[in-house]
C-alpha positions as a Markdown table, in Angstrom:
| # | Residue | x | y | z |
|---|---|---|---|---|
| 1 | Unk | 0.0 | 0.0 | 0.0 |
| 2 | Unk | 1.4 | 3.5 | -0.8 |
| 3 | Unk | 0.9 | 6.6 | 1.5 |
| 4 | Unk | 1.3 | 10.2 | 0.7 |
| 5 | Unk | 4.6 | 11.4 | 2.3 |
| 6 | Unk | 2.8 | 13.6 | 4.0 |
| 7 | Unk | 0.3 | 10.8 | 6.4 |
| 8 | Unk | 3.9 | 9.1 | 6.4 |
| 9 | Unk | 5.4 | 12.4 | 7.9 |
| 10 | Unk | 2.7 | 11.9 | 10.1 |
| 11 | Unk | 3.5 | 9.0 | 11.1 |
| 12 | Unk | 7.0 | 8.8 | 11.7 |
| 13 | Unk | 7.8 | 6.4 | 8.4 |
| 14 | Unk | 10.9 | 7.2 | 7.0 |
| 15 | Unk | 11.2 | 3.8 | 4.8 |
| 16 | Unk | 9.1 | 1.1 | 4.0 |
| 17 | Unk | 7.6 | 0.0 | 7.2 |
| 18 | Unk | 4.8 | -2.2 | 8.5 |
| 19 | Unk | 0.7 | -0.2 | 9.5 |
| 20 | Unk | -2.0 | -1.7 | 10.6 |
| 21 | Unk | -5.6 | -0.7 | 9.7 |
| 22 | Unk | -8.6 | -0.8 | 11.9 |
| 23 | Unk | -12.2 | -0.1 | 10.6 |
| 24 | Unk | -14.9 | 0.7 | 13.0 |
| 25 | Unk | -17.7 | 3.0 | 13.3 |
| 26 | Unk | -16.0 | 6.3 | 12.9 |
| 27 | Unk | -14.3 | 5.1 | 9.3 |
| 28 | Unk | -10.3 | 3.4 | 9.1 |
| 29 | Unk | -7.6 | 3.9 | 11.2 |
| 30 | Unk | -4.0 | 4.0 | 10.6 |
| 31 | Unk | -1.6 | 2.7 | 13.0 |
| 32 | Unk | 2.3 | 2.1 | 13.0 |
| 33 | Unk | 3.7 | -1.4 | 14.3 |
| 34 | Unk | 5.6 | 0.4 | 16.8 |
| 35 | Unk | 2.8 | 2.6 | 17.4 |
| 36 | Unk | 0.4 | -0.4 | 18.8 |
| 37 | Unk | 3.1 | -1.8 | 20.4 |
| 38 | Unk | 3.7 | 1.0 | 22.6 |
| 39 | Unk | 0.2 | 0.8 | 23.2 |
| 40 | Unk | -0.2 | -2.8 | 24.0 |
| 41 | Unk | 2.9 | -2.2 | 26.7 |
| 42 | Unk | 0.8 | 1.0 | 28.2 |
| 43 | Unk | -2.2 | -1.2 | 29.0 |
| 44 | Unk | -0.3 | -4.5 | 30.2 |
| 45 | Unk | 1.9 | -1.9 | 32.8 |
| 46 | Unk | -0.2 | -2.1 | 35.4 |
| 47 | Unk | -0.3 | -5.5 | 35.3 |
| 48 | Unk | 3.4 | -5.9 | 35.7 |
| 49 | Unk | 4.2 | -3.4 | 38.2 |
| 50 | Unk | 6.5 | -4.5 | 40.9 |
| 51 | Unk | 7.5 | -7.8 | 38.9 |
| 52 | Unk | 11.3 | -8.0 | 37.3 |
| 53 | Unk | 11.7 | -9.8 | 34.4 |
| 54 | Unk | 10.2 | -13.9 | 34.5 |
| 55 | Unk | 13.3 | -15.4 | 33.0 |
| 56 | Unk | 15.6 | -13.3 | 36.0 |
| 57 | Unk | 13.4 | -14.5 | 38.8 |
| 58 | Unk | 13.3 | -18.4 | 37.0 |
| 59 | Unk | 17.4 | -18.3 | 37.3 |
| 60 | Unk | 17.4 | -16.6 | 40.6 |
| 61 | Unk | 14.8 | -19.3 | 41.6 |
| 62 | Unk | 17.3 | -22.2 | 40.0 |
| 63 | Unk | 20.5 | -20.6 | 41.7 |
| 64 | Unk | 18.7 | -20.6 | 45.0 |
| 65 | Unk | 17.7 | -24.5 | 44.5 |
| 66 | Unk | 21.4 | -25.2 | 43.5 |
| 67 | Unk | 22.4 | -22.8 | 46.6 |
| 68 | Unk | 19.9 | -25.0 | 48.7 |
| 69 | Unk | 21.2 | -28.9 | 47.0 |
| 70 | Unk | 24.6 | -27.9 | 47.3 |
| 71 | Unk | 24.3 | -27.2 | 51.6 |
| 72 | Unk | 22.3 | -30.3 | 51.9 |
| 73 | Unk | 25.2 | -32.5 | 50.2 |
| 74 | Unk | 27.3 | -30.9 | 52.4 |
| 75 | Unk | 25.6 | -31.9 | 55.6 |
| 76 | Unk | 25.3 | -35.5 | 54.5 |
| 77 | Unk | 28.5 | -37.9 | 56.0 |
| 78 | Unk | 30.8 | -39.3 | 53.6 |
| 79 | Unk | 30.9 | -43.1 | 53.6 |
């Protein structure tokens, strides 16, 4: 699809780059990929508040296991 340079001014395309289109009552809309994705993180945000990333607290989980393993085979008598 080919925009006017001036809607791609607009919005922020300075090469070939991906929109997306929404219809609904008020006619179509024309969105940027980075565009909704900026918007997708703004509503998910108060969701994640206060949590760090999953995969850091799976390997601090894992090290604390380890941590935990490795002071139980330590306690154990050696035959």
């Amino acid at each position: 699809m080919n925009l006017p340079a001036d809607m791609r001014r607009v919005l922020g395309l300075t090469g070939p780059g991906r929109v997306i289109l929404t219809q609904d009552e008020d006619g179509i809309r024309i969105t940027t990929a980075d565009q909704a994705l900026k918007r997708v993180r703004a509503l998910a945000a108060p969701f994640l508040q206060g949590r760090g990333s999953v995969v850091d607290e799976f390997i601090a989980e894992r090290h604390a296991e380890a941590a935990r393993e490795a002071a139980e085979g330590q306690d154990e008598p050696h035959a």
